[in-house]
N, CA, C and O atoms as a Maestro MAE file, in Angstrom:
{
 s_m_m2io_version
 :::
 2.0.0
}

f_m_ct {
 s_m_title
 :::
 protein
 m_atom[212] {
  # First column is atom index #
  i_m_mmod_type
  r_m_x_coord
  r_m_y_coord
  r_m_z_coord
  i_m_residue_number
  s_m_chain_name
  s_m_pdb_residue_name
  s_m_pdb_atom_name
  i_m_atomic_number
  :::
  1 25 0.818 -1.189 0.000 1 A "UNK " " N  " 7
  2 3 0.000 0.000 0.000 1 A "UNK " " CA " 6
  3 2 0.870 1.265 0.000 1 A "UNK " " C  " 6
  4 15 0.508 2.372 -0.399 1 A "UNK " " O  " 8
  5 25 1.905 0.984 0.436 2 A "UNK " " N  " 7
  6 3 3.339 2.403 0.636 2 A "UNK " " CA " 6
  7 2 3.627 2.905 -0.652 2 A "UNK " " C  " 6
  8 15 3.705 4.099 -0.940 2 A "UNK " " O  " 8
  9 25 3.820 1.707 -1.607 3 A "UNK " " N  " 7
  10 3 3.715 2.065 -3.013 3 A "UNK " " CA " 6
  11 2 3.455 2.806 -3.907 3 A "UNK " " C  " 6
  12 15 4.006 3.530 -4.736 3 A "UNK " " O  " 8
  13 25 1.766 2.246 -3.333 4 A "UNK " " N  " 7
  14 3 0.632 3.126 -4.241 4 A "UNK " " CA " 6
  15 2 0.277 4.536 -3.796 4 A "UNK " " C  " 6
  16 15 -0.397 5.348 -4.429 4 A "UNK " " O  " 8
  17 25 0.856 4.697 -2.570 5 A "UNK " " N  " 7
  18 3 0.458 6.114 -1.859 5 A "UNK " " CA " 6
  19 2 1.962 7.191 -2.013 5 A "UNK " " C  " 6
  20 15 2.000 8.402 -1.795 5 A "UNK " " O  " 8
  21 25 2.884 6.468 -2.368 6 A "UNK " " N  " 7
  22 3 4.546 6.907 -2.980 6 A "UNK " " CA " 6
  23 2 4.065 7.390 -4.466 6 A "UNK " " C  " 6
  24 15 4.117 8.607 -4.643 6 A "UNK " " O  " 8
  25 25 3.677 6.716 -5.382 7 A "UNK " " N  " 7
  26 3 3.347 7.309 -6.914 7 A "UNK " " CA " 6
  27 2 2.342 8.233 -6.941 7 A "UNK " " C  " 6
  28 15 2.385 9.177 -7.729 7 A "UNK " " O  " 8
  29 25 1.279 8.043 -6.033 8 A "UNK " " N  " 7
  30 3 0.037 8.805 -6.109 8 A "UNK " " CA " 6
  31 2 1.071 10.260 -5.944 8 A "UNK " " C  " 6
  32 15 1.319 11.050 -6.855 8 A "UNK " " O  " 8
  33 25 1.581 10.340 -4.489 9 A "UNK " " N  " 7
  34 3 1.581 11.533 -4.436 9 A "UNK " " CA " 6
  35 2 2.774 12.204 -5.324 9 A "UNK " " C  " 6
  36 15 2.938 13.424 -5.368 9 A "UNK " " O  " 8
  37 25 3.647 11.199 -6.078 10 A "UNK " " N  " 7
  38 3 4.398 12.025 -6.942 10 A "UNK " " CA " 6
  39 2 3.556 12.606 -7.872 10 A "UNK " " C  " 6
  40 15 3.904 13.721 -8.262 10 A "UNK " " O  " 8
  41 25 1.993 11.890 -8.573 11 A "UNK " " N  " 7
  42 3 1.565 12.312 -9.878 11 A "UNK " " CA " 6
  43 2 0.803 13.495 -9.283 11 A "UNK " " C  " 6
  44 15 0.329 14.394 -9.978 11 A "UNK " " O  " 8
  45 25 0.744 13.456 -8.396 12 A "UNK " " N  " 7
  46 3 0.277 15.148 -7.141 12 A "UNK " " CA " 6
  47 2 1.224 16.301 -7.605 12 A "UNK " " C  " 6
  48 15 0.930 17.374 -8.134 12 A "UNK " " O  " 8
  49 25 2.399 15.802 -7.274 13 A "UNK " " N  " 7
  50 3 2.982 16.620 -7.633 13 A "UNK " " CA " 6
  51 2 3.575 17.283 -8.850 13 A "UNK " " C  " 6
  52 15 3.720 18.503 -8.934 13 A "UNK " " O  " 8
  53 25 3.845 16.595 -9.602 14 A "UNK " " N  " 7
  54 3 3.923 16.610 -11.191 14 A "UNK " " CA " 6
  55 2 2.667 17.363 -11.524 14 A "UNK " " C  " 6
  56 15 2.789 18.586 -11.593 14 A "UNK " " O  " 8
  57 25 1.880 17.020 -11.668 15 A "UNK " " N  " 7
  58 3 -0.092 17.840 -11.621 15 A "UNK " " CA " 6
  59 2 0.340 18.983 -11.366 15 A "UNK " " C  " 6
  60 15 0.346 19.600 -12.431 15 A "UNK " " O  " 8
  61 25 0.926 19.993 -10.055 16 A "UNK " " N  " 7
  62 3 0.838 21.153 -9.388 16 A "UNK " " CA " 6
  63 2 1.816 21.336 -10.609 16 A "UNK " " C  " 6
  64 15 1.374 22.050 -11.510 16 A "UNK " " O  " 8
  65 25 3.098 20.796 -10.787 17 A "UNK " " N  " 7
  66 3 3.986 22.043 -10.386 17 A "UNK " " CA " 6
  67 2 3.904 22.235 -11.907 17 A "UNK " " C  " 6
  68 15 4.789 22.986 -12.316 17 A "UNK " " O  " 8
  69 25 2.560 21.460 -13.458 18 A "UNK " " N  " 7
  70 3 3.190 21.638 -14.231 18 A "UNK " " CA " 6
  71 2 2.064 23.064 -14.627 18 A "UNK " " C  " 6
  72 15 1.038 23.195 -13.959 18 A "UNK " " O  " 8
  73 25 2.342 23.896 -15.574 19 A "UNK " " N  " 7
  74 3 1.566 25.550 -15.584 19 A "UNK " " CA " 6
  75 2 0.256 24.940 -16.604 19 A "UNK " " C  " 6
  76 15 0.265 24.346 -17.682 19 A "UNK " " O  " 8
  77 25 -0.988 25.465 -15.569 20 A "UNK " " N  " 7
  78 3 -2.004 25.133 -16.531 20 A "UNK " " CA " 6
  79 2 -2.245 26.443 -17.322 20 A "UNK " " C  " 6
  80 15 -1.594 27.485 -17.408 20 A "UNK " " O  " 8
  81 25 -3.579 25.963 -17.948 21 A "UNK " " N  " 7
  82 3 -3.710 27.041 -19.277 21 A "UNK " " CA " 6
  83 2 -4.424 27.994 -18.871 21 A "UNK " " C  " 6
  84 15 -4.548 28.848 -19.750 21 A "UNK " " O  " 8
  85 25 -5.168 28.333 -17.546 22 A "UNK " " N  " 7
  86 3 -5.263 29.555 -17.004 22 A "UNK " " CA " 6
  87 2 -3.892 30.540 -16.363 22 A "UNK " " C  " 6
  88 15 -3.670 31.750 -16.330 22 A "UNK " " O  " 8
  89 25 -3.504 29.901 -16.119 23 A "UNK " " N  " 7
  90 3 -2.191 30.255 -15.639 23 A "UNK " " CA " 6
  91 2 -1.167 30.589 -16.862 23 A "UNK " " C  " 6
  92 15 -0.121 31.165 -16.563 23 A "UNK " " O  " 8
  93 25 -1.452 30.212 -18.410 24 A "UNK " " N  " 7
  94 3 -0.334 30.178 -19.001 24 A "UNK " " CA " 6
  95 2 -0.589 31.399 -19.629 24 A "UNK " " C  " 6
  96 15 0.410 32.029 -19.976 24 A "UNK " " O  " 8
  97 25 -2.112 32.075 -19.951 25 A "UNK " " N  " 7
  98 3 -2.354 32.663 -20.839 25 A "UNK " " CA " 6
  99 2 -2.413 34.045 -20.072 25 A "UNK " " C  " 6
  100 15 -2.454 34.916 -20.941 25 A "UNK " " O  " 8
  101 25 -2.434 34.571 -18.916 26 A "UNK " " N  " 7
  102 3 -1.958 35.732 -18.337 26 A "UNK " " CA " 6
  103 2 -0.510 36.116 -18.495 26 A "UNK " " C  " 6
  104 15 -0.014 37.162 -18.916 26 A "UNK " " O  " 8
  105 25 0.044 35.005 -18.051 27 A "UNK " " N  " 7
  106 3 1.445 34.560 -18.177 27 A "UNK " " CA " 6
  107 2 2.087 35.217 -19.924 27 A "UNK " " C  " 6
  108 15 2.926 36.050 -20.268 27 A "UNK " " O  " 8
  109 25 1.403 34.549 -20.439 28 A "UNK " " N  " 7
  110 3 2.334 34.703 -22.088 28 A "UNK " " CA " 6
  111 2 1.640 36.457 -22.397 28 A "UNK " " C  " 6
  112 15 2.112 37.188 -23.268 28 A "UNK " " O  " 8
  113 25 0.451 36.870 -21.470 29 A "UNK " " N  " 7
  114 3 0.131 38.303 -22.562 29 A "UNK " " CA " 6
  115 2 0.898 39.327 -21.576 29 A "UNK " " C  " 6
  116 15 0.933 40.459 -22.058 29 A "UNK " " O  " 8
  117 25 1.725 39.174 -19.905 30 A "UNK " " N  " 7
  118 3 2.117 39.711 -19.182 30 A "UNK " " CA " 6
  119 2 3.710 39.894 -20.294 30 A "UNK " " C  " 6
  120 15 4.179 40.998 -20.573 30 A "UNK " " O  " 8
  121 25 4.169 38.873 -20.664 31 A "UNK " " N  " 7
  122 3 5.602 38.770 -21.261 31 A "UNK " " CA " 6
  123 2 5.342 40.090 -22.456 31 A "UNK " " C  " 6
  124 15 5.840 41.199 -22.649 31 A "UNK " " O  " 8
  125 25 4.485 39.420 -22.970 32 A "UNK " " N  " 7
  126 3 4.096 39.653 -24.441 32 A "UNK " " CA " 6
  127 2 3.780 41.192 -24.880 32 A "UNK " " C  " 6
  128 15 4.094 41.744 -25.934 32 A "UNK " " O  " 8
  129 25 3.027 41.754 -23.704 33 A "UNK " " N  " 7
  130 3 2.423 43.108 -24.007 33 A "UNK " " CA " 6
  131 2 3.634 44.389 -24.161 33 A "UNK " " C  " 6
  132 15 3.685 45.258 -25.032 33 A "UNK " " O  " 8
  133 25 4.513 44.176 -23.060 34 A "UNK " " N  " 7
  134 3 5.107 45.387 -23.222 34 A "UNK " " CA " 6
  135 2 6.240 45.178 -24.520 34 A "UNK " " C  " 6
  136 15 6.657 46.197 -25.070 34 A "UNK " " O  " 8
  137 25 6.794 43.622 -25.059 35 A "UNK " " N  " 7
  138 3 7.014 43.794 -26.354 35 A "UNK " " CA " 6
  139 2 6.634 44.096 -27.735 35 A "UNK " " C  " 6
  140 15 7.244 44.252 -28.793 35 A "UNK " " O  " 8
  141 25 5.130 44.129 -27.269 36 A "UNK " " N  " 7
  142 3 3.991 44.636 -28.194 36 A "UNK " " CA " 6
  143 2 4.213 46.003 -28.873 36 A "UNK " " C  " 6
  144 15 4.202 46.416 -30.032 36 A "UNK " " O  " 8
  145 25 4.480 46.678 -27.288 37 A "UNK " " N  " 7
  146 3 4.670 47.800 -27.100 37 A "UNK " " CA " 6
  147 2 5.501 48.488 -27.685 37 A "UNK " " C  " 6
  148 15 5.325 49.379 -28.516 37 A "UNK " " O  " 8
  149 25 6.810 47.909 -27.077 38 A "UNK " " N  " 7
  150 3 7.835 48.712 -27.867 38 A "UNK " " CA " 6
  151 2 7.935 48.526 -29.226 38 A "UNK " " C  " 6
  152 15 8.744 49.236 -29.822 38 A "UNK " " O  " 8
  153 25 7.164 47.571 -29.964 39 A "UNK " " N  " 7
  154 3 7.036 47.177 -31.224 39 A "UNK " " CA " 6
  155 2 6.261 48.295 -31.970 39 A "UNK " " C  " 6
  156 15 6.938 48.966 -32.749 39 A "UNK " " O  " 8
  157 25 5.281 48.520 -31.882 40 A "UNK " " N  " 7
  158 3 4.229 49.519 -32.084 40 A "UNK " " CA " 6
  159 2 4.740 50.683 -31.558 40 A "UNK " " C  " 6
  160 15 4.756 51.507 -32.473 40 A "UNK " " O  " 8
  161 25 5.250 51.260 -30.335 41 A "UNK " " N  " 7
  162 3 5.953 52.559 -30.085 41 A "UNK " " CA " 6
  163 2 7.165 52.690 -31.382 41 A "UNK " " C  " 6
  164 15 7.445 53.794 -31.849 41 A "UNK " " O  " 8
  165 25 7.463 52.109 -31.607 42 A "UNK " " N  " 7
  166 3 9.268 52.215 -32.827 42 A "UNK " " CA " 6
  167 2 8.622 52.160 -34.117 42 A "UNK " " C  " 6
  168 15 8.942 52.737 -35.156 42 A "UNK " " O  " 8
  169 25 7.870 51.546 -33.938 43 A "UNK " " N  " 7
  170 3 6.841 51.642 -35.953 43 A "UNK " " CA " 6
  171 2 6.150 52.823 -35.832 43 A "UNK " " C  " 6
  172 15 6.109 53.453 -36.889 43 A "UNK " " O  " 8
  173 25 5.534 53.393 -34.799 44 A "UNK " " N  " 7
  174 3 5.077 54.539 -34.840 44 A "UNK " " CA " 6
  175 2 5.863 55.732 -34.906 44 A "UNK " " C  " 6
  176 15 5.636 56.745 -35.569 44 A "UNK " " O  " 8
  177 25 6.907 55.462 -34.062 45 A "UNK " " N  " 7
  178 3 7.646 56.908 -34.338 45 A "UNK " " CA " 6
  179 2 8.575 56.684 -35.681 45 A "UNK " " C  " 6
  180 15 9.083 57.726 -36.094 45 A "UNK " " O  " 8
  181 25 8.816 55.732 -36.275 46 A "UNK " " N  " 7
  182 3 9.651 55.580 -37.158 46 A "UNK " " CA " 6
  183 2 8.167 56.175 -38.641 46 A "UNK " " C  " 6
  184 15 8.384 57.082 -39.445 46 A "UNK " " O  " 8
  185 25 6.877 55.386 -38.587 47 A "UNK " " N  " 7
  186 3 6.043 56.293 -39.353 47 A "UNK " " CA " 6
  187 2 5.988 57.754 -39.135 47 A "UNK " " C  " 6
  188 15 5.439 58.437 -40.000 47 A "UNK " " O  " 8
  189 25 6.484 58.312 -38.100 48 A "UNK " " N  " 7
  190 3 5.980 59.709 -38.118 48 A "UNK " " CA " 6
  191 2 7.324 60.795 -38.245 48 A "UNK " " C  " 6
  192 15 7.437 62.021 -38.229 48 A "UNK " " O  " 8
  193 25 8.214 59.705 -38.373 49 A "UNK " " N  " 7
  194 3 9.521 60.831 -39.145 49 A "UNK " " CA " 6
  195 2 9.571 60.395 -40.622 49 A "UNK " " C  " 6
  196 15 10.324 61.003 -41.382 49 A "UNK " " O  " 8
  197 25 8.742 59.278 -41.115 50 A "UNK " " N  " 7
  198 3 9.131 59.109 -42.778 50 A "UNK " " CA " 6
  199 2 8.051 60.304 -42.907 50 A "UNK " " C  " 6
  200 15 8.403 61.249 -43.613 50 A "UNK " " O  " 8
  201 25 7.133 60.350 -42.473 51 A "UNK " " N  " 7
  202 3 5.925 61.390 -42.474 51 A "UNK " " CA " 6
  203 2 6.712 62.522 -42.723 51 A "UNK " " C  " 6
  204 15 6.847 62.923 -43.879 51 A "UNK " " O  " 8
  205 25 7.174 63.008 -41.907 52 A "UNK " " N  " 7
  206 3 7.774 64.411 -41.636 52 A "UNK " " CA " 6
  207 2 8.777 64.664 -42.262 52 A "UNK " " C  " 6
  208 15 9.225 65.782 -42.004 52 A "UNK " " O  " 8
  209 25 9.442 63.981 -43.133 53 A "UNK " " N  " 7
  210 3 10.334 63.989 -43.659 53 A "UNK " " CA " 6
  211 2 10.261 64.204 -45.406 53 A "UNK " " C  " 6
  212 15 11.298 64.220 -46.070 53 A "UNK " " O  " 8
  :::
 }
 m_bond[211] {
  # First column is bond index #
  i_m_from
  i_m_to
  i_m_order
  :::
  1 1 2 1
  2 2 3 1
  3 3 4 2
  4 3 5 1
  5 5 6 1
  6 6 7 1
  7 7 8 2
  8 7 9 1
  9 9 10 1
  10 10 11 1
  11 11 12 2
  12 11 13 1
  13 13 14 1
  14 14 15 1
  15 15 16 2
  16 15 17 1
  17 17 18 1
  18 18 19 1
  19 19 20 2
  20 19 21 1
  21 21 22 1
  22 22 23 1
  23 23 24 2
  24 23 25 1
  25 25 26 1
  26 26 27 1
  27 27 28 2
  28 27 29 1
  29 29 30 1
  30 30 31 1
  31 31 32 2
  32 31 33 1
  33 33 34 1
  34 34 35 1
  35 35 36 2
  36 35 37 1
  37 37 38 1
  38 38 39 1
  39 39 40 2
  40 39 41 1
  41 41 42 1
  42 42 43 1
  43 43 44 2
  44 43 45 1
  45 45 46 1
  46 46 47 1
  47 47 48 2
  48 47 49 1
  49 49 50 1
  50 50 51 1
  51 51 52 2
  52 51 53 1
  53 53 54 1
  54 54 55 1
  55 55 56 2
  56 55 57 1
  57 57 58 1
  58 58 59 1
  59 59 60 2
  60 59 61 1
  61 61 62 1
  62 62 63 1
  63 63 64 2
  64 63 65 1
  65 65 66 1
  66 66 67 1
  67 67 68 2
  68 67 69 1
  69 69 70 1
  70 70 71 1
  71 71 72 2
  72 71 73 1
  73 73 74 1
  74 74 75 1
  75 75 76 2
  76 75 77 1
  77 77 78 1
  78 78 79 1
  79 79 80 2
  80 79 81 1
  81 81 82 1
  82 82 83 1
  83 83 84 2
  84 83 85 1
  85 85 86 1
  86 86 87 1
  87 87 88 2
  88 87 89 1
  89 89 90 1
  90 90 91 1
  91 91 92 2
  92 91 93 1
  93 93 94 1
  94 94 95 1
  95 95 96 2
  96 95 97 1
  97 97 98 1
  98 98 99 1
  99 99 100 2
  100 99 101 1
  101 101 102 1
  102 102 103 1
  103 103 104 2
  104 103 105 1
  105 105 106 1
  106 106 107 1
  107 107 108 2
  108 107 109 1
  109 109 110 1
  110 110 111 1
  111 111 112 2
  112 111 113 1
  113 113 114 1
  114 114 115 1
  115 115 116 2
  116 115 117 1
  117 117 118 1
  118 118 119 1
  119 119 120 2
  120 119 121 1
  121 121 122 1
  122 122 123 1
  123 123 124 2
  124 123 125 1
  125 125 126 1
  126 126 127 1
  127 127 128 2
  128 127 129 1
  129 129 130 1
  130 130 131 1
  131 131 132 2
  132 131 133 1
  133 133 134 1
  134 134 135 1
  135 135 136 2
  136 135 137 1
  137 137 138 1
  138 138 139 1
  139 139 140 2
  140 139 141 1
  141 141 142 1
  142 142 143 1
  143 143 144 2
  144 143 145 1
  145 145 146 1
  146 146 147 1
  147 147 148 2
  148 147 149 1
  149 149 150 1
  150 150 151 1
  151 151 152 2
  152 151 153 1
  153 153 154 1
  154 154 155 1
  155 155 156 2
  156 155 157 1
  157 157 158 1
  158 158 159 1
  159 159 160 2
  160 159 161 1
  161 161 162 1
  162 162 163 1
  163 163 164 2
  164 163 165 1
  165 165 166 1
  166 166 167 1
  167 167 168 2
  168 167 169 1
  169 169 170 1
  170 170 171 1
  171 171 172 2
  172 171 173 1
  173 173 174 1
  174 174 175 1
  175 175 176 2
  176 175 177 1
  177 177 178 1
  178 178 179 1
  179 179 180 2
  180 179 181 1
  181 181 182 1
  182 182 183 1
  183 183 184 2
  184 183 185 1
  185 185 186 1
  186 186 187 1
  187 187 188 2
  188 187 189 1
  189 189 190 1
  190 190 191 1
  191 191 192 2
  192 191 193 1
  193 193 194 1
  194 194 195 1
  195 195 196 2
  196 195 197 1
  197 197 198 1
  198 198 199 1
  199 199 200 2
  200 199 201 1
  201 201 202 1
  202 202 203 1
  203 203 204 2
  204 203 205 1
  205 205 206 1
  206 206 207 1
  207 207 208 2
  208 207 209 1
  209 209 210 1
  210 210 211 1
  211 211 212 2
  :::
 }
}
């Protein structure tokens, strides 16, 4: 019975520690946004000196 209560609680743990998909998708737009950002800030100012130019 030591066994079965030894694997159980490893697949316990494996379960927690691996990132679910609520967790992943805050996760990837937290990374994601402020490279967004500077992406769209540098195309914008780079449109508004071909503009001006």
């Amino acid at each position: 019975m030591s066994v079965n209560t030894e694997k159980h609680t490893v697949w316990l743990l494996r379960k927690r520690d691996s990132l679910q998909l609520w967790e992943a998708i805050p996760l990837w737009f937290a990374i994601s946004s402020p490279l967004i950002g500077l992406i769209i800030g540098f195309l914008g100012a780079w449109f508004v000196t071909w503009l001006t130019t």
